[in-house]
DOPAKOL-100948 format. One record per residue (C-alpha): residue number from 1; residue in one letter; x, y, z negated. Coordinates in Angstrom, 2 decimals, m for minus. Layout:
- pos, code, px, py, pz
- NUM, A, X, Y, Z;
...
***
This chain:
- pos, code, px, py, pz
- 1, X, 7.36, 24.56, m20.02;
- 2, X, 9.11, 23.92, m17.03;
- 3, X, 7.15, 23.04, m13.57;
- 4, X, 7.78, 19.40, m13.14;
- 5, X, 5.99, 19.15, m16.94;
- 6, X, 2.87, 21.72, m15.90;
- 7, X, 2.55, 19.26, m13.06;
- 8, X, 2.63, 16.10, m15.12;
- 9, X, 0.13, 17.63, m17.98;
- 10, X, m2.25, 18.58, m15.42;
- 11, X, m2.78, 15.35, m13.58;
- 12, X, m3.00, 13.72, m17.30;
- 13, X, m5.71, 16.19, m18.12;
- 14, X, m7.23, 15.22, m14.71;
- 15, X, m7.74, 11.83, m14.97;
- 16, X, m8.34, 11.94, m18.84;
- 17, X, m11.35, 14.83, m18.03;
- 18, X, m12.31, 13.56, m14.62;
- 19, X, m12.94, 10.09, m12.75;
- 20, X, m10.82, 7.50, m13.44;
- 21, X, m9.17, 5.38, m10.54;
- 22, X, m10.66, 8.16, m8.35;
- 23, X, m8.59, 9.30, m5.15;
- 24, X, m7.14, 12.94, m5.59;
- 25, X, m4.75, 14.84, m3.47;
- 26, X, m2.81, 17.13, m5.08;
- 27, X, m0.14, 19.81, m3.97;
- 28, X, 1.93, 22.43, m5.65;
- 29, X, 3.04, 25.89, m5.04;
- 30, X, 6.48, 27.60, m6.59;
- 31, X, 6.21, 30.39, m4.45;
- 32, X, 10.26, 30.14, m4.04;
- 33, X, 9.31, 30.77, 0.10;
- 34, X, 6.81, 33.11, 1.84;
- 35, X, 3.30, 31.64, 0.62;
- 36, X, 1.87, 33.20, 4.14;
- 37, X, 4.48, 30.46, 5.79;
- 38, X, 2.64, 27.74, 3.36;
- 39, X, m0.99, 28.85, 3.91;
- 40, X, m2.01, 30.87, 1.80;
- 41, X, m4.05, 33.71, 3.41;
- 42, X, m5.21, 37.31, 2.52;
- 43, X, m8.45, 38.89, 3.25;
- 44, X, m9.06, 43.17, 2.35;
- 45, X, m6.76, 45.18, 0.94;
- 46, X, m3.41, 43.68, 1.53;
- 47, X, m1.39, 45.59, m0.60;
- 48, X, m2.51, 44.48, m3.71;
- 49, X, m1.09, 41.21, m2.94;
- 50, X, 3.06, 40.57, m2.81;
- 51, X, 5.53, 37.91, m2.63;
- 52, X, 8.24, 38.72, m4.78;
- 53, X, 11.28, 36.90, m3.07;
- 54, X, 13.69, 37.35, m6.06;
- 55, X, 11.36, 35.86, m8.72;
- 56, X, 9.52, 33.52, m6.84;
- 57, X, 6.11, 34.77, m7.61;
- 58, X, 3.47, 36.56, m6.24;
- 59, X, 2.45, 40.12, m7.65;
- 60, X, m1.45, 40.77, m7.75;
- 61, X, m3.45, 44.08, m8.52;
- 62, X, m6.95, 43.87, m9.53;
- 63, X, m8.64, 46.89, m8.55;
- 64, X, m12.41, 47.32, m8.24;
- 65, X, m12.33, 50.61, m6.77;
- 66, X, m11.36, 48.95, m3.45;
- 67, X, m13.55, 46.57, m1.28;
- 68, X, m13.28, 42.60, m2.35;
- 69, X, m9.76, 41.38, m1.59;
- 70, X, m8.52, 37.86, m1.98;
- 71, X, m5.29, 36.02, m1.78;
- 72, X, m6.36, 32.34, m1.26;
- 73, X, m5.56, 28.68, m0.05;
- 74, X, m7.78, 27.38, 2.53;
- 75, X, m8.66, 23.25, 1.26;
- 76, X, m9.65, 23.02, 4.64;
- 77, X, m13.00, 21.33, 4.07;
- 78, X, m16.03, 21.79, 1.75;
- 79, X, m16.37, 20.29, m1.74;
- 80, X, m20.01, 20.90, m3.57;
- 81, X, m21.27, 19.45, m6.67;
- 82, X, m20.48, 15.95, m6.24;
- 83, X, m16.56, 16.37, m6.13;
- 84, X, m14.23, 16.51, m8.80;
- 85, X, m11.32, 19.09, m8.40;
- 86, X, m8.95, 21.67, m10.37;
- 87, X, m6.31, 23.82, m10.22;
- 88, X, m3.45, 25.01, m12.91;
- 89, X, m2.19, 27.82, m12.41;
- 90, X, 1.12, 30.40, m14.54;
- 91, X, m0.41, 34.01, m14.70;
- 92, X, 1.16, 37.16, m16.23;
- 93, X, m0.43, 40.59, m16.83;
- 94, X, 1.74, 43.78, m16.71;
- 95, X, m1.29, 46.18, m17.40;
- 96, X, m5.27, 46.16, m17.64;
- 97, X, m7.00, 49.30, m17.45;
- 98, X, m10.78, 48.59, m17.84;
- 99, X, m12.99, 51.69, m16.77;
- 100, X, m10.37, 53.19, m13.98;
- 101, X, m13.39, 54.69, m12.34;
- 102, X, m14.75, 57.39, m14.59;
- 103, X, m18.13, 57.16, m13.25;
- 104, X, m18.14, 53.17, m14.24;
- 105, X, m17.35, 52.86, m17.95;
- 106, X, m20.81, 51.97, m19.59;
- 107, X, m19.85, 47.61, m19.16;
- 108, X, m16.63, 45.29, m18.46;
- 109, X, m15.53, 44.19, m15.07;
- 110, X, m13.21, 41.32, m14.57;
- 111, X, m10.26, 40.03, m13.20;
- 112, X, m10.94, 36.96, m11.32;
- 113, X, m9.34, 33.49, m10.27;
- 114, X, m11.07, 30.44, m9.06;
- 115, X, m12.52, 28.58, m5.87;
- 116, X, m14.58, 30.39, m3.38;
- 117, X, m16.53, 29.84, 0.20;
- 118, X, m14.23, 32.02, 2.41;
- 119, X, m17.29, 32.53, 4.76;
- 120, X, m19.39, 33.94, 2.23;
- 121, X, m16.76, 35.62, m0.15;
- 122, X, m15.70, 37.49, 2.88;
- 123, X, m19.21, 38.40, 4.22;
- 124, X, m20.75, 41.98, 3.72;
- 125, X, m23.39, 41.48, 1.59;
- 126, X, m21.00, 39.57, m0.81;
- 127, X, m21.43, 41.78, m4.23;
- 128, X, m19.98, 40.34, m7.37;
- 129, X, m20.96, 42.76, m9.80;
- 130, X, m25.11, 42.28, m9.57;
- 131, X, m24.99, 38.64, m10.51;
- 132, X, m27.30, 37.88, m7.89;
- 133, X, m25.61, 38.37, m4.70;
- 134, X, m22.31, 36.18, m4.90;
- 135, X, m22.94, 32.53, m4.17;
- 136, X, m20.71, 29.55, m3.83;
- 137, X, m18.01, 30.50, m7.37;
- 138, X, m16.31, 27.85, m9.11;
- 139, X, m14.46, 30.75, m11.28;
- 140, X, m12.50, 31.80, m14.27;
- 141, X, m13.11, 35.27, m15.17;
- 142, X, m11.54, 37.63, m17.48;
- 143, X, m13.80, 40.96, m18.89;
- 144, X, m11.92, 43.23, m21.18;
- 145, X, m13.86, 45.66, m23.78;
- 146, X, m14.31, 49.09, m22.10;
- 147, X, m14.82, 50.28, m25.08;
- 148, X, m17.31, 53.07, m25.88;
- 149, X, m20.48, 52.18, m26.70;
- 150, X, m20.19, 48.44, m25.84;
- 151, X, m20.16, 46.02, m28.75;
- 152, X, m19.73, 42.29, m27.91;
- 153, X, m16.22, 42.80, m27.56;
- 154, X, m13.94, 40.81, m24.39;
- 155, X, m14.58, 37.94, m22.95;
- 156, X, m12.92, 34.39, m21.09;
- 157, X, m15.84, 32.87, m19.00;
- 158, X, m16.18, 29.79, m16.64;
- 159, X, m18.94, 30.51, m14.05;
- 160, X, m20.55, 28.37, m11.42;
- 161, X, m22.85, 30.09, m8.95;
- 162, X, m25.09, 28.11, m6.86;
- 163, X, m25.15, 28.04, m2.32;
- 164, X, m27.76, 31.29, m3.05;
- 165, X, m26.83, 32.49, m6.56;
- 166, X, m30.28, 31.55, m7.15;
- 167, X, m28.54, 29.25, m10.62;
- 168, X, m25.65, 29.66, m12.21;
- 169, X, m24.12, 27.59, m14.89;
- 170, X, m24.89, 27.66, m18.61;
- 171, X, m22.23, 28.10, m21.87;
- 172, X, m18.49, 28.59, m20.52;
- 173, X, m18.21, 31.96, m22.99;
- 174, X, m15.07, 32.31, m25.20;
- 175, X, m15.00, 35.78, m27.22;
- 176, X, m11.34, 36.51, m26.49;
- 177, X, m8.91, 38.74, m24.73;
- 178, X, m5.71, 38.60, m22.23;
- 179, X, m3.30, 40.60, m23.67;
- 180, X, 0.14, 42.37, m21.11;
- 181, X, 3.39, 40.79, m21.86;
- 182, X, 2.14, 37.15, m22.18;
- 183, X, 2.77, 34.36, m20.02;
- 184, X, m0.62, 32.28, m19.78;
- 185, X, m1.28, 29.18, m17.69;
- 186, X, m4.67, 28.30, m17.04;
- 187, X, m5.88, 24.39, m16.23;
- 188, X, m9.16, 24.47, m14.81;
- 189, X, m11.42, 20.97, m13.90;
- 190, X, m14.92, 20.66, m12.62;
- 191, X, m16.40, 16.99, m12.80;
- 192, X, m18.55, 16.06, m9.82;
- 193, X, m20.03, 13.33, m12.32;
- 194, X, m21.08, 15.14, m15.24;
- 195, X, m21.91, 18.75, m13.76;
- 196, X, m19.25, 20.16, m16.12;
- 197, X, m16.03, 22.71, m15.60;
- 198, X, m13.37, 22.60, m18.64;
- 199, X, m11.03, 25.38, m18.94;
- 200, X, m7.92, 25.57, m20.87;
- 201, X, m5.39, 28.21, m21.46;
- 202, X, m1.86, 27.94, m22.53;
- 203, X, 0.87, 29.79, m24.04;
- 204, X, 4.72, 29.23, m23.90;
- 205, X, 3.40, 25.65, m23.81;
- 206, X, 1.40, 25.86, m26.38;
- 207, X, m2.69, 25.42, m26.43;
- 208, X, m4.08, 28.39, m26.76;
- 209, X, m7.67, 28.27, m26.02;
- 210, X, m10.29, 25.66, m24.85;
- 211, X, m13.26, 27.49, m23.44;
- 212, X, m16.48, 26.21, m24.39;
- 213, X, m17.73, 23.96, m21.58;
- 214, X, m19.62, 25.30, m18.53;
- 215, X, m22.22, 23.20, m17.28;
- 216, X, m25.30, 22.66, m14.73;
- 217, X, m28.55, 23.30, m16.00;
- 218, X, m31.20, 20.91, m14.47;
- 219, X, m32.18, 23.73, m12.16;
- 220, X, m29.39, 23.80, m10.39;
- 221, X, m28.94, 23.03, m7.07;
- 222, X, m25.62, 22.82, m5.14;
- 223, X, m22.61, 24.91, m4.18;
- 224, X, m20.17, 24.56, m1.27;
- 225, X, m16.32, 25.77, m2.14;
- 226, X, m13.22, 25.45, 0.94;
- 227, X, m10.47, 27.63, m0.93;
- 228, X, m8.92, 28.77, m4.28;
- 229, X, m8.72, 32.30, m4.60;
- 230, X, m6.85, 35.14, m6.66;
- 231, X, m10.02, 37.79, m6.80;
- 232, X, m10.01, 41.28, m6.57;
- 233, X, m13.69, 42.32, m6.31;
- 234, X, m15.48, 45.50, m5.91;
- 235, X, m17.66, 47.26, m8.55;
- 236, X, m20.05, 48.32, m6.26;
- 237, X, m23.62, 47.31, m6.26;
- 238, X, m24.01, 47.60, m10.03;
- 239, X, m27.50, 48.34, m12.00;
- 240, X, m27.28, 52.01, m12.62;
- 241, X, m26.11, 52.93, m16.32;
- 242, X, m24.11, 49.68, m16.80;
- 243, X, m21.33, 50.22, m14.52;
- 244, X, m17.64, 48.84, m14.95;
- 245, X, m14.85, 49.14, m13.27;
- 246, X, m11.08, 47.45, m13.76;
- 247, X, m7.57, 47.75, m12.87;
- 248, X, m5.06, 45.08, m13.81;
- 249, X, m1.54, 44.49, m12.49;
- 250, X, 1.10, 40.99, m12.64;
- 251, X, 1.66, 38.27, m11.20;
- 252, X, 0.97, 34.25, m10.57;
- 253, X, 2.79, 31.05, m9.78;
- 254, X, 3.26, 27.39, m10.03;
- 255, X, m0.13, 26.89, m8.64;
- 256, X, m1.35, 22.88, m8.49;
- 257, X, m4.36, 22.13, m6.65;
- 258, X, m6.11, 19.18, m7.39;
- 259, X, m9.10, 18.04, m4.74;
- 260, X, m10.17, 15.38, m3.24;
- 261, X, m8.84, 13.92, m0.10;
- 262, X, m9.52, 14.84, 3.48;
- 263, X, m12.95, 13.17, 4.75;
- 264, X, m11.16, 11.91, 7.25;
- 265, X, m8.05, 9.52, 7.04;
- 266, X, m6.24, 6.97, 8.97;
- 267, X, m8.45, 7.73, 11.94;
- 268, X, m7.64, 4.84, 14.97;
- 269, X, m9.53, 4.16, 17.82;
- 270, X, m9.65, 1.25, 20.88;
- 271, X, m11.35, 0.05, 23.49;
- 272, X, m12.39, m3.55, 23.08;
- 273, X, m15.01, m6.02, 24.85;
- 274, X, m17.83, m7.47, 23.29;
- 275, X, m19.84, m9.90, 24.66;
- 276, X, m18.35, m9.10, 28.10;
- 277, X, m18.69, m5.13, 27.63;
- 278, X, m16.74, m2.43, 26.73;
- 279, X, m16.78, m0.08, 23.59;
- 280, X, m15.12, 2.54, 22.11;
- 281, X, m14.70, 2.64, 18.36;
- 282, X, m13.16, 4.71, 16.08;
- 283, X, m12.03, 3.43, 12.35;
- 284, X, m10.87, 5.69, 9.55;
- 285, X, m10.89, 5.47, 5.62;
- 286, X, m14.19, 7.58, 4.60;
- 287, X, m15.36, 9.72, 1.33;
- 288, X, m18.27, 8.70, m0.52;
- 289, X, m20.09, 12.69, m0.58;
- 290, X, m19.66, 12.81, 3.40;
- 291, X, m22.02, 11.85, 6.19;
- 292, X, m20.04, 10.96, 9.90;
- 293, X, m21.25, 10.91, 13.42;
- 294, X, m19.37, 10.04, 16.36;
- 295, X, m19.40, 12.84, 19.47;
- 296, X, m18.07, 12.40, 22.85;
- 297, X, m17.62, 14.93, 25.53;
- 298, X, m15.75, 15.00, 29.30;
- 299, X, m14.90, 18.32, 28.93;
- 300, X, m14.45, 19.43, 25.40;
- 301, X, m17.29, 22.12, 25.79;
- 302, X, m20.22, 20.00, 25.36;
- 303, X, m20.37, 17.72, 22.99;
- 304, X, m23.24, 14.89, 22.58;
- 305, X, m23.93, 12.64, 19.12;
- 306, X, m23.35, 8.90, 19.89;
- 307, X, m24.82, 6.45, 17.73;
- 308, X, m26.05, 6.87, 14.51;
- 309, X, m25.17, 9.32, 11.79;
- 310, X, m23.54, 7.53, 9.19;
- 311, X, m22.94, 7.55, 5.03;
- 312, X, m19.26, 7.10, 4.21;
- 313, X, m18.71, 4.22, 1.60;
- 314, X, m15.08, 5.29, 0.19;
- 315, X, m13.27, 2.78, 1.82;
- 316, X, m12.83, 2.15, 5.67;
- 317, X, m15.46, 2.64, 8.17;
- 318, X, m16.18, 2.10, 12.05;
- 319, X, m18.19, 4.11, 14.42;
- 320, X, m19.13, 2.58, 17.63;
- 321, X, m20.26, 4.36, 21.19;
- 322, X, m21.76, 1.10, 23.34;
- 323, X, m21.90, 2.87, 26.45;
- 324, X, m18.85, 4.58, 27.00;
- 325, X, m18.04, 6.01, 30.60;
- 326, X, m16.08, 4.11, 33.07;
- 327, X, m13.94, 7.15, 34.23;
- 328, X, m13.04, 9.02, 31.00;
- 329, X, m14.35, 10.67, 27.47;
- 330, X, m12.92, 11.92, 24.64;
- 331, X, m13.87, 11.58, 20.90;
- 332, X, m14.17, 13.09, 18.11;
- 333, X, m15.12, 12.49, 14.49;
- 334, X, m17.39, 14.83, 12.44;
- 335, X, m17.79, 14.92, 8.97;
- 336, X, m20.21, 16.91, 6.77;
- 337, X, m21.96, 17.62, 3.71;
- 338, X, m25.36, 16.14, 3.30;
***
């Protein structure tokens, strides 16, 4: 299936599986130039991540012996529950070697792709194999059977873990198995309005597999994502006795990220008179999960709220300082999750 048709089928699977008419802004990645020049980041072990110029791809090693390593694309602002997003993505496995460490063979470890919280992926106490201490995943996961005495077999699973991996999502379990030597592609969609993430993978352009869907349990309570992410996490941290460990090498490309759009667009600002005074405001088309507040400062060290914090509405919307000072200020608009 060549690119330009991935592309197409995804957004079709978007707005079929998502909300229609709603604003998304997507943007694609061939990998046919340096992805560091394009954004794309790496945190840990560096090594196990590298653009290969001649194919225009990117060769990743999974390796859980070594500290969590990532090679990821910053969104460059949060999304949580609310939001709808997704990502497609061509992967390719040359090997998988589940149980590399001798010492961790009793359970599988996976090989990981999906949307993370850089600042807590990247943190210290940020373990992925207890379950318990690795929040803010949106994630497709791959465990192989280690064999031995295990006997459920491999496994394709959609996870959502919650802002304290207090919750995590139910269903999302497919008994199968990645096998080397075959091209997959992977579509992956979480909708903000039903609490659900549908995953899909392809082959030779062919369907393949729909994983069963993962969803929110009433229990749940948010998480906060800013990046997809190619995963290498460590093993460590494990309950004693069911240990495992992986190694896995290929490669990914024609990535297509699918989020919403920046809080913030269109932003203009004026001085005008009203009723014989001045004020200062600031327009700019808003996002409908994001609350604003206007700040001013003379000297871009201390900043002060002016006004009142405000919901965004989707479409346009104007914040207002009153009093502005007669010599100079400078503004800025700040957007958060609620």
């Amino acid at each position: 299936m060549n690119r330009r048709l991935v592309n197409y089928v995804f957004y079709m699977a978007l707005i079929a599986n998502v909300a229609v008419g709603q604003a998304v802004r997507m943007t694609s990645f061939d990998f046919n130039q340096d992805p560091l020049l394009d954004g794309w980041r790496i945190y840990g072990q560096s090594e196990l991540f590298n653009w290969d110029s001649v194919n225009g791809r990117v060769n990743v090693t999974w390796d859980s012996r070594l500290p969590n390593s990532y090679f990821f694309y910053p969104i460059g602002y949060e999304l949580n529950r609310h939001d709808s997003f997704g990502v497609g993505i061509d992967f390719y496995l040359d090997e998988i070697v589940p149980g590399i460490n001798p010492t961790k063979t009793a359970a599988p470890f996976e090989i990981a792709m999906g949307f993370i919280r850089v600042a807590d992926a990247t943190g210290p106490g940020f373990l992925r194999g207890t379950g318990v201490n690795s929040p803010n995943l949106v994630e497709f996961d791959f465990f192989p059977d280690p064999g031995g005495e295990w006997i459920w077999g491999p496994s394709l699973t959609l996870i959502i873990f919650s802002t304290n991996s207090s919750h995590y999502s139910h269903g999302g379990f497919y008994p199968g198995e990645l096998v080397p030597g075959v091209r997959y592609r992977l579509e992956m969609v979480y909708d903000g309005s039903s609490g659900t993430l549908l995953g899909t993978l392809y082959t030779n352009g062919q369907l393949w597999v729909e994983i069963p869907v993962a969803y929110l349990p009433p229990t749940f309570t948010d998480f906060r994502v800013d990046a997809f992410a190619i995963c290498s996490y460590s093993d460590e941290g494990q309950w004693p006795g069911y240990e495992g460990s992986i190694y896995a090498r290929g490669w990914v490309d024609n990535v297509v990220l699918s989020v919403p759009p920046p809080p913030v667009q269109e932003l203009a600002g004026q001085v005008r008179k009203v009723d014989g005074n001045r004020i200062w405001e600031v327009s700019f088309l808003s996002g409908t999960n994001w609350v604003y507040a206007l700040e001013r400062t003379g000297d871009f060290t201390n900043w002060e709220v002016v006004g009142e914090m405000v919901w965004g509405n989707g479409g346009r919307l104007t914040l207002v300082d009153t009093n502005p000072p007669i010599d100079r200020a400078f503004y800025r608009v700040v957007a958060h999750k609620p």
